[in-house]
C-alpha positions in Angstrom: 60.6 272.4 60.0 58.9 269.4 58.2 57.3 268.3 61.4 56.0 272.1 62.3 54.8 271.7 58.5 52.6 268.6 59.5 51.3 270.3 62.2 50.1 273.3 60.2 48.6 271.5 57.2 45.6 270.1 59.0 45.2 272.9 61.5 45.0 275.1 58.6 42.6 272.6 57.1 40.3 272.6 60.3 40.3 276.6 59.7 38.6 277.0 56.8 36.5 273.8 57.4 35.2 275.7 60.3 35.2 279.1 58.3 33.4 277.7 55.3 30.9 276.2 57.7 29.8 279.1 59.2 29.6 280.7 56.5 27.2 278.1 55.0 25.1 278.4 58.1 24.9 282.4 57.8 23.4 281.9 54.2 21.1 279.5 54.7 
């Protein structure tokens, strides 16, 4: 479970790094 949990964190991170980024580039 703990090591499924380290997997997740940073994929999750990657997520909404990627979703945020977009987003930025639709605004501007």
């Amino acid at each position: 479970m703990s090591a499924l949990y380290i997997t997740e964190i940073p994929k999750n991170r990657f997520l909404t790094h990627t979703r945020t980024h977009k987003h930025t580039k639709l605004t501007s």
